[in-house]
C-alpha positions as CSV (number, residue, x, y, z in Angstrom):
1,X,61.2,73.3,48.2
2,X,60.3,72.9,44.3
3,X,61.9,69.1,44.4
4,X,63.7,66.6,46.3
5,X,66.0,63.7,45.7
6,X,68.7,62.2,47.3
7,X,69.4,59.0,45.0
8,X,72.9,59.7,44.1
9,X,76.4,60.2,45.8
10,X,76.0,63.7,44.8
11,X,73.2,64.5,47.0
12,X,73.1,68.2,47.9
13,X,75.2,68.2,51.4
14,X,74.5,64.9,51.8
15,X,71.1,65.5,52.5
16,X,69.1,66.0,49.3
17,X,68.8,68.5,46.1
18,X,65.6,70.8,46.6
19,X,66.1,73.5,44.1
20,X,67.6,71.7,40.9
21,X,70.0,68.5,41.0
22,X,73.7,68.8,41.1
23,X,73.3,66.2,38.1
24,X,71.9,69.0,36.3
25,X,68.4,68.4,36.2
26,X,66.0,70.5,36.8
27,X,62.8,70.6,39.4
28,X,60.2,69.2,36.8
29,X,62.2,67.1,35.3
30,X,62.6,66.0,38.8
31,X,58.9,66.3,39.8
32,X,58.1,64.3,36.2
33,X,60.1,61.5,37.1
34,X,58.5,61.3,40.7
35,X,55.7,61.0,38.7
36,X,56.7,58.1,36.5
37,X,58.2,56.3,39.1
38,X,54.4,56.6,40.9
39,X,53.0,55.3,37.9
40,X,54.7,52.6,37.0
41,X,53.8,51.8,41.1
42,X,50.6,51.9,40.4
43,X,50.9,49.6,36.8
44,X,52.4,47.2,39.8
45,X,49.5,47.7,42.0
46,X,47.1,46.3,39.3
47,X,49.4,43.6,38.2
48,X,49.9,42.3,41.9
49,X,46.3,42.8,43.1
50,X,44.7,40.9,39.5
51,X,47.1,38.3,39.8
52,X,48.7,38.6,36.6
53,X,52.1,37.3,35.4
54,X,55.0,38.6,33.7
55,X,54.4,36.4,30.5
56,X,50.9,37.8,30.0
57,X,52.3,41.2,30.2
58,X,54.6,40.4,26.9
59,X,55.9,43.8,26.3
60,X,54.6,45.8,29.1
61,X,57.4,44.3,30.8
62,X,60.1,45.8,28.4
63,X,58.3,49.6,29.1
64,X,58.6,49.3,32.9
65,X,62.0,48.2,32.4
66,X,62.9,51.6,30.0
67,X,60.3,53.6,32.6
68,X,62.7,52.7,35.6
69,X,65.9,53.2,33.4
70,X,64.8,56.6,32.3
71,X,64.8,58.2,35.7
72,X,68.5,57.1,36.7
73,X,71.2,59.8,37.4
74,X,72.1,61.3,34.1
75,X,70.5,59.3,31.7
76,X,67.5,61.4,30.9
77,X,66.9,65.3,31.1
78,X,64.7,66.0,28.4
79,X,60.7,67.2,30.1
80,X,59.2,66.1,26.7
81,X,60.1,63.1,26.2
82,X,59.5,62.2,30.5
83,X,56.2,63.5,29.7
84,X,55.1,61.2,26.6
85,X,56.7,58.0,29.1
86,X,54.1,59.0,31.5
87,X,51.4,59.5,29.2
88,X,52.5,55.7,27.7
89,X,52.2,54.3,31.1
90,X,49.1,55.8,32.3
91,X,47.5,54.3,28.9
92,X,49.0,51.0,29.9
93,X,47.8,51.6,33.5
94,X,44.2,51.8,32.1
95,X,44.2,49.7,30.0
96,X,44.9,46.8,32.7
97,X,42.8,47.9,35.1
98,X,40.2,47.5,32.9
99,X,41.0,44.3,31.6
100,X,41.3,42.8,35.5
101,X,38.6,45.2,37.1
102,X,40.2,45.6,40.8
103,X,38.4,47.8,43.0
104,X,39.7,49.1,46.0
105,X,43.5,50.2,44.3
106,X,45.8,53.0,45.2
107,X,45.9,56.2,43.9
108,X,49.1,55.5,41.9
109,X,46.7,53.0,39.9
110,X,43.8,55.4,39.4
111,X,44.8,59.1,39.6
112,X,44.8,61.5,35.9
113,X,46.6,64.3,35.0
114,X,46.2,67.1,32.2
115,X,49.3,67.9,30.6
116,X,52.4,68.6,31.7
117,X,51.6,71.5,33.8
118,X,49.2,68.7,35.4
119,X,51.8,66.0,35.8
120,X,54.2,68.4,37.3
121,X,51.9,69.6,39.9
122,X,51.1,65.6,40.7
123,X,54.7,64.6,40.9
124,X,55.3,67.5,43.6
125,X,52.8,65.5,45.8
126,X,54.0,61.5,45.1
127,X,57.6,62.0,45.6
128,X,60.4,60.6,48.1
129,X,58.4,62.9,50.6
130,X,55.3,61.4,50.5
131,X,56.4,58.7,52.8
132,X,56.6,60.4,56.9
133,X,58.4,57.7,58.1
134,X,62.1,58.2,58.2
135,X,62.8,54.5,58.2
136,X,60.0,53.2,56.3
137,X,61.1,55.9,53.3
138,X,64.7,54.7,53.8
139,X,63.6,51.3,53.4
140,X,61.1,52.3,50.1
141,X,63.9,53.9,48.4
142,X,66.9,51.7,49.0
143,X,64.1,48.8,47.2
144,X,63.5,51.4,44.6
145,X,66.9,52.3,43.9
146,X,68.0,48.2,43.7
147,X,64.9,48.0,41.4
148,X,66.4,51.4,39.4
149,X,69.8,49.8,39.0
150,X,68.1,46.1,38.3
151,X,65.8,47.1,35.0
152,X,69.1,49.0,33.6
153,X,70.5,45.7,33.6
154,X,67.8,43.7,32.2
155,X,66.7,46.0,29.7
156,X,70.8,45.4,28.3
157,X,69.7,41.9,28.8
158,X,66.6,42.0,26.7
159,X,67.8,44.1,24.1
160,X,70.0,41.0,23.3
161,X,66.9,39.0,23.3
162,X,67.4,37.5,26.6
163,X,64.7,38.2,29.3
164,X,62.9,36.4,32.6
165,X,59.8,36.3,33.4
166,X,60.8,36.2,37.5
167,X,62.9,39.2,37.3
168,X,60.1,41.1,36.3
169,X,57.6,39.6,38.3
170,X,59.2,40.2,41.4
171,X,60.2,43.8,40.4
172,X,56.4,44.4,40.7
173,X,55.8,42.8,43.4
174,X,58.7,44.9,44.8
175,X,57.6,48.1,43.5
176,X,53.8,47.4,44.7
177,X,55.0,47.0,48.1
178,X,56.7,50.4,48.4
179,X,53.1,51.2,48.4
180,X,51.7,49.3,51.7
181,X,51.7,51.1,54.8
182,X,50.8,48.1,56.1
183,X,54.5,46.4,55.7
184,X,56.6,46.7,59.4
185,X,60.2,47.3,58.9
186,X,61.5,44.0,59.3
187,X,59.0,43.2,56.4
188,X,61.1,46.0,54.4
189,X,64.3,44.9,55.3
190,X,63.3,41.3,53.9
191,X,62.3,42.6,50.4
192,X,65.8,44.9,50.4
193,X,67.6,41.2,51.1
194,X,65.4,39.8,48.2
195,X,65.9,42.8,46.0
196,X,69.4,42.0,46.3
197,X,69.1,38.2,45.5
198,X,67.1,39.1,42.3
199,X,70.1,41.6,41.7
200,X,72.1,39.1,41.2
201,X,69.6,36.9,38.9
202,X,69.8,40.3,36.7
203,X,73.4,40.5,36.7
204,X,73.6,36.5,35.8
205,X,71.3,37.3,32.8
206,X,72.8,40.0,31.2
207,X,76.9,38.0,31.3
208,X,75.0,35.4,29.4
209,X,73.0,37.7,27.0
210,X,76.9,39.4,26.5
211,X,79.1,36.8,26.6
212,X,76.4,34.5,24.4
213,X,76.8,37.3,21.8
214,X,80.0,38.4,22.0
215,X,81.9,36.0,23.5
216,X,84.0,36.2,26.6
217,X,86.1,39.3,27.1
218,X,89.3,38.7,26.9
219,X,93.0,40.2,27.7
220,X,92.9,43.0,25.3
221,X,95.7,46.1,25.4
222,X,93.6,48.9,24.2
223,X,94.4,52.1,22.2
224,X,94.1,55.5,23.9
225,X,95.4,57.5,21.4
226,X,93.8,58.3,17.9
227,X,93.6,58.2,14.4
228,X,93.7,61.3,11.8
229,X,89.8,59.9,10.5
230,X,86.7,61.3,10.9
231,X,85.3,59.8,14.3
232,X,82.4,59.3,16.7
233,X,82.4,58.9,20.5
234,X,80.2,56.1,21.9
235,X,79.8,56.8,25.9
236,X,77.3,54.4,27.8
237,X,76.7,50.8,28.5
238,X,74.5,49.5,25.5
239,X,76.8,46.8,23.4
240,X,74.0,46.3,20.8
241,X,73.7,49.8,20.1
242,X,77.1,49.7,20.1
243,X,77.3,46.9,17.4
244,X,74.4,48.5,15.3
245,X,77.1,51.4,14.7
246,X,80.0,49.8,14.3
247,X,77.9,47.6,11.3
248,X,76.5,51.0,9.8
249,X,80.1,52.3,9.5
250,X,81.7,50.0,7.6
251,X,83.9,51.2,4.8
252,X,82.3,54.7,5.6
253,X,85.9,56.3,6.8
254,X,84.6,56.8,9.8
255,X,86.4,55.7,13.5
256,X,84.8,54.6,16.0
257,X,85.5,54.9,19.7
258,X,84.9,53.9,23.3
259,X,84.0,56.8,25.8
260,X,83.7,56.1,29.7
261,X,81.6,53.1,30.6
262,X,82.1,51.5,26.8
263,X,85.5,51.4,27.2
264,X,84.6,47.4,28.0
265,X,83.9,47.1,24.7
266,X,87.2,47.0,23.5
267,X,87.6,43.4,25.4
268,X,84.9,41.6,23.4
269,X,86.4,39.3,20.9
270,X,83.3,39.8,18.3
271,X,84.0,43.7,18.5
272,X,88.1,43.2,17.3
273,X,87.2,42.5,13.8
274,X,86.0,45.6,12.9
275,X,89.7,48.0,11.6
276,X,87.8,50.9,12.1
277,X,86.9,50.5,15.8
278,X,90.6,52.7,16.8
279,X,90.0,52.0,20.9
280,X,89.4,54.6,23.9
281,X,89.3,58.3,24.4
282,X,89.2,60.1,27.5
283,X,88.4,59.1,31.1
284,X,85.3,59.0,33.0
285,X,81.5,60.4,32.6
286,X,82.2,63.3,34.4
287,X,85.6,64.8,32.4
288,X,83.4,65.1,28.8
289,X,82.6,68.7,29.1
290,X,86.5,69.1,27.9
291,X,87.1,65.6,25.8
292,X,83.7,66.4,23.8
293,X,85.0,69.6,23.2
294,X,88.3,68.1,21.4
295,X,87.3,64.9,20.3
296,X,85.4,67.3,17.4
297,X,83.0,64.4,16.1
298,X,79.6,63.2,17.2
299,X,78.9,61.7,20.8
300,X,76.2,59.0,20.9
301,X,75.0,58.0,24.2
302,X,73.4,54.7,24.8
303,X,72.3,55.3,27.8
304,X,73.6,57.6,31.2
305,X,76.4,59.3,32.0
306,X,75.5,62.7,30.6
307,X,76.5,65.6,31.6
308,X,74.5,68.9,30.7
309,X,77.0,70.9,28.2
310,X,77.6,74.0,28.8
311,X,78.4,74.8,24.5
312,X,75.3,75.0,22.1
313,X,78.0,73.3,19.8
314,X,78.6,70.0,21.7
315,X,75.2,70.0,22.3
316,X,74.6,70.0,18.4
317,X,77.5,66.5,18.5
318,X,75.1,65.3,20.8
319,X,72.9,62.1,20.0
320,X,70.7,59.9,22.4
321,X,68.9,56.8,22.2
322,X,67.4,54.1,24.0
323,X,66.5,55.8,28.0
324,X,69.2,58.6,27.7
325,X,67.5,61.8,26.3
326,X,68.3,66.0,26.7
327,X,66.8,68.6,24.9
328,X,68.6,70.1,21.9
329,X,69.8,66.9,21.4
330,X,68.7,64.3,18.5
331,X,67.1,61.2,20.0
332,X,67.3,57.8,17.9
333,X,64.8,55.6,18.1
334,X,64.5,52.4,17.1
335,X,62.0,50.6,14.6
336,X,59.4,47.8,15.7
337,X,62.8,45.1,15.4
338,X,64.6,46.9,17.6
339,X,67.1,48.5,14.3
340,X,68.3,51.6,14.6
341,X,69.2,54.3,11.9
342,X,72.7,56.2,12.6
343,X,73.1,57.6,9.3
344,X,72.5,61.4,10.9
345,X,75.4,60.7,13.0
346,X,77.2,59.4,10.5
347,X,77.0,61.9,8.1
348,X,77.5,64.4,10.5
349,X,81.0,62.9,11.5
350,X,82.2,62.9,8.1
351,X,81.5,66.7,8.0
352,X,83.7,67.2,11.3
353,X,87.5,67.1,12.4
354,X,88.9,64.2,13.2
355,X,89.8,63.8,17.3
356,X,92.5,65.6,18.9
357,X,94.9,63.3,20.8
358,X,94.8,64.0,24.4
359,X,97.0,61.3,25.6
360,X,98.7,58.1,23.9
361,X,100.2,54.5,24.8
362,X,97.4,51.9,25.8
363,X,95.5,50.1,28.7
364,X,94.9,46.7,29.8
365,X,91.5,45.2,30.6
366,X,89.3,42.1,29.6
367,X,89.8,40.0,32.9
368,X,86.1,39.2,33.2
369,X,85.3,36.1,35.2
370,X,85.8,33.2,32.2
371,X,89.3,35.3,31.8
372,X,90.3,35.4,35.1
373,X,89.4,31.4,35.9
374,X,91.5,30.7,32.9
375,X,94.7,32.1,34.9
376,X,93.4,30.7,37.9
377,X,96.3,28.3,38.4
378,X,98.3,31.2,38.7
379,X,96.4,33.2,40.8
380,X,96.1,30.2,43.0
381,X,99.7,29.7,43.5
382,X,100.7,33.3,43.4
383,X,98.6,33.5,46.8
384,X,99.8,30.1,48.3
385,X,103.2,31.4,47.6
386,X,102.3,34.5,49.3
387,X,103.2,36.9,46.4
388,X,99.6,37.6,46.2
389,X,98.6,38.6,49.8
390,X,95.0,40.5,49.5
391,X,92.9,41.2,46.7
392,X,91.0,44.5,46.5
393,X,87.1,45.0,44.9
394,X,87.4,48.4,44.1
395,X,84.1,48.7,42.2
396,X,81.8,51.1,40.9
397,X,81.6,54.7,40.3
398,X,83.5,57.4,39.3
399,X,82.1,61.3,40.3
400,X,83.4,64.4,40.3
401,X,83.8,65.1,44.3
402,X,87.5,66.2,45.3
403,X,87.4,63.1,47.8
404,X,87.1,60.6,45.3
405,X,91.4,61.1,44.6
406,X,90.5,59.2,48.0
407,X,90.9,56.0,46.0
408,X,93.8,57.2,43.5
409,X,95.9,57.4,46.7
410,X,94.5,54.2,47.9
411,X,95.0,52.1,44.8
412,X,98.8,53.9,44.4
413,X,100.1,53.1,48.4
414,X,98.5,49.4,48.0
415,X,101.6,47.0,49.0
416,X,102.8,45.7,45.9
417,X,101.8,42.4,46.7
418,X,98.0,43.2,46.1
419,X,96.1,42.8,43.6
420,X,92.5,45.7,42.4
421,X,89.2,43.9,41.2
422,X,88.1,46.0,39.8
423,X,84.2,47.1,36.7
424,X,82.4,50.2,36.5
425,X,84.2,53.7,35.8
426,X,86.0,53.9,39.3
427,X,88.6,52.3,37.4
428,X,89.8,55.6,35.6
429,X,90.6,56.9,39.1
430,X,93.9,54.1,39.0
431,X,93.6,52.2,35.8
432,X,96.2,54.4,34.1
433,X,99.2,54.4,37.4
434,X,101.7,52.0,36.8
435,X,101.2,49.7,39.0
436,X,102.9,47.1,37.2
437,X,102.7,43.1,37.8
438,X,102.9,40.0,40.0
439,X,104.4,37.3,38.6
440,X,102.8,38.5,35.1
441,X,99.4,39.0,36.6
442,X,98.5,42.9,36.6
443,X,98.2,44.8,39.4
444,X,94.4,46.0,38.4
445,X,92.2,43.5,37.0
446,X,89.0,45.4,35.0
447,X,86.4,42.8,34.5
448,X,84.4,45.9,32.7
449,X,81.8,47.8,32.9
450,X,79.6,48.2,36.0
451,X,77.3,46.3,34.2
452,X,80.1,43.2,34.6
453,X,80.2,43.5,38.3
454,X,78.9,39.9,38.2
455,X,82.5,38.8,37.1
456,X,84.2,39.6,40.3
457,X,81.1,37.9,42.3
458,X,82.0,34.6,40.5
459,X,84.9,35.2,40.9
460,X,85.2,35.7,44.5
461,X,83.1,32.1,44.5
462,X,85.2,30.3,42.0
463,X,88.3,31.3,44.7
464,X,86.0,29.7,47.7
465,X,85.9,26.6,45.8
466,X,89.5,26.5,45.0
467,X,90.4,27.2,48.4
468,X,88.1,24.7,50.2
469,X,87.0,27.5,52.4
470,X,82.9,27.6,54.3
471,X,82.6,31.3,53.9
472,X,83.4,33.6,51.0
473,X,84.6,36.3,54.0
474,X,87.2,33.8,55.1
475,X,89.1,34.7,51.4
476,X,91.8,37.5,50.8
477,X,89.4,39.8,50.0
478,X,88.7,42.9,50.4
479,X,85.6,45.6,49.4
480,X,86.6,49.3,49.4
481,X,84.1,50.2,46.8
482,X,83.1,54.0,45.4
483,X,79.4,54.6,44.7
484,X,77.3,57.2,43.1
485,X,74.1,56.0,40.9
486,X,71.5,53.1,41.2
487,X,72.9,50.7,39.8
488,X,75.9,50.7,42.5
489,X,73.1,50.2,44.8
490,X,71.8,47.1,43.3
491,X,75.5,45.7,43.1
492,X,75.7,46.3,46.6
493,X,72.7,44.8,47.6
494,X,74.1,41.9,45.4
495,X,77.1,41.9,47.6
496,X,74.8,41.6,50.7
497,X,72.6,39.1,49.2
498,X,75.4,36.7,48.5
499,X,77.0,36.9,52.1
500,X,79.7,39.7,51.6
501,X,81.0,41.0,54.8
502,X,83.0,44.4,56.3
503,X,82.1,46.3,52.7
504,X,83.6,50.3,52.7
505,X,81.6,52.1,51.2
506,X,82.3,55.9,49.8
507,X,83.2,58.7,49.1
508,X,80.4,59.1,51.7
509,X,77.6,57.1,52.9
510,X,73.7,57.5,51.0
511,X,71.8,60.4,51.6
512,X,68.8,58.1,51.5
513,X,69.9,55.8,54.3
514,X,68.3,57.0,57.6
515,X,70.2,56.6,60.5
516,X,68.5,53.7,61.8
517,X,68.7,51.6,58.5
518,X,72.6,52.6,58.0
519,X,73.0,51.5,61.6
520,X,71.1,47.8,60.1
521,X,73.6,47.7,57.9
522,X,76.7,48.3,60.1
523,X,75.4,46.0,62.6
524,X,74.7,43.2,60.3
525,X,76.9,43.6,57.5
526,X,79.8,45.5,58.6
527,X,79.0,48.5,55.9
528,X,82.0,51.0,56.7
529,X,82.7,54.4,55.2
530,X,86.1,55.5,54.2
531,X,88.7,56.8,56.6
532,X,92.6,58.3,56.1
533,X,94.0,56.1,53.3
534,X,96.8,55.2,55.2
535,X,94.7,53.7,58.1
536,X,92.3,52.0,55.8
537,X,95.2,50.1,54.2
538,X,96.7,49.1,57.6
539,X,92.9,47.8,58.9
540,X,92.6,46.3,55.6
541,X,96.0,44.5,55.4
542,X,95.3,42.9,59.5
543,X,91.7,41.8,59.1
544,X,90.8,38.2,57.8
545,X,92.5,35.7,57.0
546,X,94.6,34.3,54.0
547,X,92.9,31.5,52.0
């Protein structure tokens, strides 16, 4: 096989991709990112082994942040620019090993490489493979994965000048253990548990660095149709990029709008006073091959979903920045205080067609945690009254899979007297059925984007304090939540960390979980896949008890 990875929902039969990624990518950009991963290993290797902490590191920190981001399902697929992140960390690998002068380190700390030929070769050897062990590789790459899906959220976090120093320490303590063959499996199950706890540390930090800066989401309808301007297309998670634009803009006669994952935007009270930010167009990551196609302007992504376009001419709309990259595409960069020029993308837009509408009317959304505890009164007595009888987390990823209309028919035959949790883009599989209301509280609640998961965590805990209850499983609560990149995994392992119970998770179980490890799970968690929807419901609707 010329590559193999199994990191995402997509995984080839459920097993793995071995000849180029149903994401798109290919086997070196595969093989390259194998190989970054492996360094940035070995980076932790030194830093464990010379005993050196996060705040000596300064901004090394921020680089194996953006390292780990890079290599997350459809953020990067662009060899060049995988190759000058390697060269950057080997430098940075050198560099401290000669400033702390361990002997005795692992080849992730010490190996070199000539070029890319070089690298490609190299990241052939390190990959998910490299580990025999069917359990102990299960175990190394559910850590890695949580760790994947962790430095996307801090690196949002620090790029609103928010950062801790424990975050990042314990990432490479995590990531230099994935290294020890000496570690037994319990050992491994014990750092996934901890990987989970410092998931939700990561999650904590970035709802203060975005609700410091832009204050708390609130109940916002949003705009789906469009304007007759000049516009461009902002898909991703990144809400300073997302600022940065929206500044530049001004006055220009240029629209902005929300694609996907940004659509959370909308809900941010610092965002509304800018007239020329129109609202939301289109669905979720995976429908852009046909909304790029008649939204007409630019597309900048801040960071994943992309999908590879088929068109020379979208690719041409297409701008990156920050860990997303393709090639073909223009990448932004940003200068030494973190500013960022958009005036190609700009211009460009004013040059183009303004969108075509593909759909009108609006959404609701903005019921983040500080939003949600607000109504709580409400809430409170709409389940004491029993108009509220179960709440549903449905959570996390949208794909493109025929089984994900899984949870359009689950969210549509939900009793009418439950209410959907719900962040990340699984919501554009129900968010637009009408569903209607209980009592004036919608049927789906979007606390935003994945990155938001944290809301429906406190969330969950304000409602174990308001109910007087001992365990958070003991509420009307239940998790039927879809998965498909890394950072589901860390929200899950979240979930986990803080006690969660009986979680469904689907469209299908990971490919990386070996049978032993998923059976961990099952046993001392309750981790479920999906059934029939109609069954699900019905074992849903019986289990636990009402608060």
């Amino acid at each position: 096989m010329s590559m193999f990875c199994y990191q995402c929902q997509e995984a080839a039969k459920n097993v793995g991709c071995t000849v180029r990624g149903v994401c798109g990518k290919t086997s070196t950009v595969a093989n390259l990112q194998d190989l970054l991963i492996y360094t940035l290993k070995g980076i932790s290797e030194i830093v464990v082994k010379g005993d050196l902490s996060a705040s000596e590191l300064g901004d090394v920190n921020n680089k194996m942040l953006n390292g780990l981001f890079i290599t997350i399902t459809n953020a990067n697929f662009d060899e060049d620019s995988i190759v000058k992140e390697i060269d950057k960390m080997i430098e940075i690998r050198d560099e401290l090993r000669k400033k702390v002068g361990v002997s005795e380190l692992h080849d992730s700390a010490t190996f070199k490489v000539n070029g890319k030929e070089d690298m490609v070769k190299k990241g052939e050897n390190v990959g998910v493979l490299n580990t025999e062990n069917e359990d102990v590789r299960s175990l190394r790459e559910l850590i890695t994965y949580g760790l994947k899906g962790m430095a996307a959220y801090t690196d949002h976090a620090v790029n609103l000048g928010k950062s801790d120093d424990e975050i990042c320490e314990f990432m490479y303590k995590a990531l230099q253990a994935t290294l020890d063959d000496s570690l037994s499996a319990d050992e491994l199950v014990a750092l996934t548990m901890e990987t989970g706890n410092f998931g939700v540390k990561a999650m904590a930090l970035l709802d203060e660095a975005n609700t410091s800066t832009y204050g708390n989401p609130e109940i916002t309808e949003v705009n789906i149709g469009t304007r007759n301007n000049p516009a461009i297309l902002v898909s991703g998670h990144d809400l300073k990029d997302f600022e940065q634009l929206l500044e530049q803009t001004k006055d220009s006669g240029v629209d902005i709008y929300t694609h996907s994952e940004m659509l959370p935007a909308n809900y941010y009270p610092a965002f509304k006073k800018y007239d020329h930010f129109v609202g939301n167009y289109g669905n979720s990551w995976w429908k852009q091959l046909t909304e790029f196609e008649s939204f007409n302007g630019p597309i900048l992504f801040t960071t994943n979903c992309i999908v590879p376009p088929r068109k020379e001419e979208i690719r041409n709309r297409i701008f990156t920045t920050g860990a997303s990259g393709y090639p073909g595409c223009t990448h932004i960069e940003s200068d030494e205080n973190g500013k960022k020029d958009f005036s190609e993308i700009i211009e460009m837009a004013k040059k183009l067609d303004p969108p075509t509408e593909i759909e009108t009317g609006s959404i609701v959304g903005g019921f983040a945690h500080n939003q949600v505890m607000e109504l709580a009164d409400k809430v409170v007595d709409a389940v004491k009254s029993g108009a509220i009888k179960r709440f549903f987390v449905m959570a996390g990823c949208d794909g493109r899979m025929k089984s994900r209309d899984y949870y359009t028919e689950f969210a549509d035959k939900l009793p009418k007297d439950t209410v959907i949790l719900t962040a990340g883009c699984a919501k554009y599989r129900y968010n637009k059925l009408p569903l209607g209301d209980i009592g004036g509280i919608p049927r789906v609640l979007d606390a935003g984007q994945c990155n938001d998961s944290y809301s429906l965590a406190v969330i969950a805990m304000k409602l174990k304090e308001v109910f007087e209850l001992e365990d958070i499983n003991e509420l009307p609560i239940s998790y039927n939540i879809a998965w498909y990149e890394q950072k589901a995994v860390i929200v899950l392992l979240a979930l986990l960390a803080l006690g969660v119970k009986d979680i469904h998770l689907g469209p299908t179980l990971p490919a990386f979980l070996s049978p032993n490890v998923a059976n961990v799970l099952v046993e001392k968690f309750g981790i479920a896949p999906n059934g029939e929807v109609e069954s699900d419901i019905e074992m849903f609707m019986s289990e636990g008890q009402t608060a």
